[in-house]
N, C-alpha and C positions, 0 to 999 in steps of 0.2 A: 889139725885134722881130727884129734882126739876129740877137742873142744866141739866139735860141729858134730861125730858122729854120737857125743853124749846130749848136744843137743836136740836130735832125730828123736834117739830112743826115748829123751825126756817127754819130747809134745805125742811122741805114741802114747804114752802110758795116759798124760794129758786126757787126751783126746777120747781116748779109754772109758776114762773116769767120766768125761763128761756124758758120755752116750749112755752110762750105765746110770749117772744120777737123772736124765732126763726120761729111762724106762721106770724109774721107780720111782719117781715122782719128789717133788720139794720138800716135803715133810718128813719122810723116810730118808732123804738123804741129806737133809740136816742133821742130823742124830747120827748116821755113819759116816762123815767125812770130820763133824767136829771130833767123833771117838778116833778117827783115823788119825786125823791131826795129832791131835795128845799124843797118840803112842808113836807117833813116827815122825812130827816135827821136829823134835830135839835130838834128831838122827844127823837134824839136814841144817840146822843152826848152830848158831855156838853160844853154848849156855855162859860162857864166860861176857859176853857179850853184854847178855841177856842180866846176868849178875850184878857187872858192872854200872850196867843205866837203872837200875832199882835203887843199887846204893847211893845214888846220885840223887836221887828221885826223894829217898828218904833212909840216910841213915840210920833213922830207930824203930825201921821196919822187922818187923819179928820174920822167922823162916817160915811160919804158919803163910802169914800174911803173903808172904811172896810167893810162896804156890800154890797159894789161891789165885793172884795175880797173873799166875803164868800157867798156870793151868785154864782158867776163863780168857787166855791170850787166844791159847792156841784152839779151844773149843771154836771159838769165834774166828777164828782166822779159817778153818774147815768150810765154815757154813758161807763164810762170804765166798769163798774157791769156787761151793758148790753152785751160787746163789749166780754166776754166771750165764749160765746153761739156764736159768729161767728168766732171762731180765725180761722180757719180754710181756711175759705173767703180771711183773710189778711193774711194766712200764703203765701196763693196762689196768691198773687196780689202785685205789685207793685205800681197801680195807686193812691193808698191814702194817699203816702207821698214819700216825698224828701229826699237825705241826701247832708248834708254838711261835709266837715275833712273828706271825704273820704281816700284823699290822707295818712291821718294819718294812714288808717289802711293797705297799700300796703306794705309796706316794713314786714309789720305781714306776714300777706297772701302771700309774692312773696317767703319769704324768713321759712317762716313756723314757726316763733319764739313764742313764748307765749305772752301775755299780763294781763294784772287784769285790765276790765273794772267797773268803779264805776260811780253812779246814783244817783238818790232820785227817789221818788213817785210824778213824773209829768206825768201830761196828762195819757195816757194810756204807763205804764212805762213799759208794759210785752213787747211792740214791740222792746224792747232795745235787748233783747237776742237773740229775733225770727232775728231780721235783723244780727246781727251778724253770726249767724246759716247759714242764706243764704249765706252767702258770703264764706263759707266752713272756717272757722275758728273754731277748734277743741275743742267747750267749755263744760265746766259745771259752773252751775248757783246756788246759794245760794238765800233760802226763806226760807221764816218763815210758819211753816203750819199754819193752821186754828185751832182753840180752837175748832169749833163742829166738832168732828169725824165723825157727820155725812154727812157733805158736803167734809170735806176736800179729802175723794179720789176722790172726783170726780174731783175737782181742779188741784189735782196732778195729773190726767189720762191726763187732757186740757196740763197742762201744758209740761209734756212729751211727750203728742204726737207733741201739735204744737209749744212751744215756744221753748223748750230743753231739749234733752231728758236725758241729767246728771245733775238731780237737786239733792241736796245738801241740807237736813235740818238745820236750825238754830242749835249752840248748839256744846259742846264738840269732840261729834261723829264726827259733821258736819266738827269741822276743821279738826281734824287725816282725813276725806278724803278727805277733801279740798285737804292738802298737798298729798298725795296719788295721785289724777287728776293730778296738779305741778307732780309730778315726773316720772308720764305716759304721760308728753308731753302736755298738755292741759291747756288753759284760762279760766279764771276763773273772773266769773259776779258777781256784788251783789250791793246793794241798803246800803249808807252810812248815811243816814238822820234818821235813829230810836234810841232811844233810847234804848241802853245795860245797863244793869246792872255792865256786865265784864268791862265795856268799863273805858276808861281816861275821866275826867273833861279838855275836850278842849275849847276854845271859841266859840261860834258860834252867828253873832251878837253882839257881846260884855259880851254874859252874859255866863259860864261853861255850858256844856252841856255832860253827860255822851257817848262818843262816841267810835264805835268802831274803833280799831287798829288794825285790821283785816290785812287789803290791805296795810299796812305799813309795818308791819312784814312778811308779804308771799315777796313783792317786795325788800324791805333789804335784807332778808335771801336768795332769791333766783333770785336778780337780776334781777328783772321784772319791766318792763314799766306799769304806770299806765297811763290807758286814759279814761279820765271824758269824759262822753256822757249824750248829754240834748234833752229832747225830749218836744216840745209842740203840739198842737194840731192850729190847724188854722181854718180860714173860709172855711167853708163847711166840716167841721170833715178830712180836709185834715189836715197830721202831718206832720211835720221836725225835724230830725233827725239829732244831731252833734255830729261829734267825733271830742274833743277838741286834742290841741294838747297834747304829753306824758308828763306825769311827772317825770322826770326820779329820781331812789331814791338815786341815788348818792349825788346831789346835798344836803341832808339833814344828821344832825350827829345822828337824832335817829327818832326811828319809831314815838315821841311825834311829835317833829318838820314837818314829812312831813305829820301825820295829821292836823297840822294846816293849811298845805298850802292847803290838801284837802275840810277841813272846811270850806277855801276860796274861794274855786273854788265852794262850794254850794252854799255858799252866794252868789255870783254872779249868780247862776241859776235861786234863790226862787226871787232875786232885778228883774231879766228879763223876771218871769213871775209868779208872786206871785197869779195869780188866780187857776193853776192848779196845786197848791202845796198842799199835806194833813195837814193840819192846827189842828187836828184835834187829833192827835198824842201830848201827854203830854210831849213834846222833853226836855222841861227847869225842868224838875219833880227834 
C-alpha cells in the first residue's frame, strides 16, 4: 500500500514537471531540469553504484575525470526526462540532428529486408527508433515499462504515438511477439546495455556481465543483420546519429560468440562518450 501511495504522489510531481516544461518551452527547460538533475539525482541513486561501474569501466580514472563523467550523466539524463513532453516537436523536425551510416540502412529500405537494430541508453536514445520510423522501415521496438502504473501509460501513449507505434514489453510475452513482428515481415529495435536476469554472463569491460542474447538468437535463427546505432547529443542540444556498419550472424558459431562481438561494439560506444551513458544501472550486479 505504501508502494502504490509513493507511487501516486511520484507521477503527480511527474506530471507536474512535465506541464511546467511544456509552458516554458524545450530550450529553457533543458537547462532547468539538467541543473535539477545534478542537484537532486544523486538524492535518488546510489552513488556507490555509480562508483563501482566507473571503476570497472577504468581503473586509472582520476576523481577529476569521474565527476565530469557523472556530472555530464546526470545533466543529460534531466534534458532527456524533459525531452519527453516534446517528442512531438522532434518527431516533426529534422533540424536537431545529423545522421551518419546512412548508407548502412539503403540496401534495408531499397530492398525492404528486416534488420534487429541494437543500442544503449545514450543521450536521448528514444530518437533511435523515431528516426528509423521516418525512414519507413517497418519496425517494432522493445522496452521495459515503468514500475509506477501510474505514469507508465502515459509513457507508453508518448511512445506509440511518436517514437513507434509496435512497442513490445520486456519479458516472455514480449519475445513469442517479438518473433510474431519477425515473421510478419518487421525490424525489430531494442536497447542491449541492461542487466537481465535471463541473460549470459558475457564480458563487458573485462568483468561478466548478465546479458541479453536476445538479438543473437532472433538474427541466428532467422538470418537477420544486426546494425549497432550510436546516438550522442552535441553542442547546442544538437544530436548525431550512426548507423554502424551490419553485423552479420554468419560470421559467428553461437549466439554466445556474437554477443561478445556485440558487447564489443558497446564498449566502443560507452569509450566514445562515456558522459551520456546511464551509469547508474547496477550492469556488474
Amino acid at each position: 500500500m505504501i508502494k502504490i501511495i509513493n507511487y501516486f504522489f511520484q507521477s503527480i510531481i511527474i506530471y507536474m514537471l512535465f506541464f511546467i516544461g511544456r509552458l516554458i518551452g524545450i530550450t529553457l527547460s533543458r537547462k532547468i531540469f539538467s541543473f535539477l538533475f545534478l542537484i537532486l539525482g544523486p538524492l535518488f541513486k546510489s552513488k556507490i553504484v555509480i562508483e563501482k561501474n566507473l571503476n570497472i569501466f577504468s581503473k586509472d580514472m582520476s576523481e577529476i575525470d569521474k565527476k565530469e563523467i557523472i556530472t555530464n550523466m546526470w545533466k543529460n539524463y534531466g534534458m532527456t526526462f524533459i525531452e519527453y513532453i516534446f517528442l512531438d516537436s522532434l518527431k516533426n523536425s529534422t533540424s536537431h540532428l545529423e545522421i551518419d551510416g546512412f548508407e548502412n540502412l539503403k540496401k534495408i529500405i531499397k530492398k525492404k529486408n528486416q534488420a534487429i537494430f541494437v543500442s544503449g541508453h545514450f543521450a536521448n536514445f528514444e530518437l533511435m527508433s523515431m528516426e528509423i520510423g521516418k525512414v519507413n522501415i517497418d519496425l517494432a521496438t522493445i522496452y521495459r515499462p515503468l514500475n509506477n502504473f501510474f505514469l507508465n501509460p502515459f509513457m507508453e501513449y508518448l511512445r506509440k504515438r511518436y517514437i513507434c507505434n509496435n512497442q513490445i514489453r520486456k519479458g516472455i510475452n514480449g519475445v513469442r511477439e517479438t518473433v510474431d513482428y519477425i515473421k510478419n515481415g518487421k525490424s525489430i529495435a531494442l536497447m542491449i546495455d541492461q542487466r537481465v536476469s535471463e541473460g549470459e554472463k558475457i564480458n563487458l569491460f573485462g568483468k561478466p556481465a548478465f546479458t541479453t542474447t536476445l538479438p543473437a538468437q532472433l538474427a541466428l535463427k532467422y538470418d537477420l543483420p544486426i546494425i549497432p546505432v550510436f546516438i550522442k547529443r552535441t553542442k547546442n542540444n544538437f544530436f548525431k546519429l550512426e548507423f554502424l556498419n551490419e553485423v552479420n550472424p554468419s560470421n559467428f558459431k553461437d549466439k554466445n560468440d556474437l554477443t561478445k562481438k556485440l558487447n564489443n561494439v558497446l564498449e566502443k560506444m560507452i569509450l566514445d562518450n562515456p558522459g551520456q551513458w546511464i551509469w547508474t544501472h547496477n550492469r556488474w550486479k
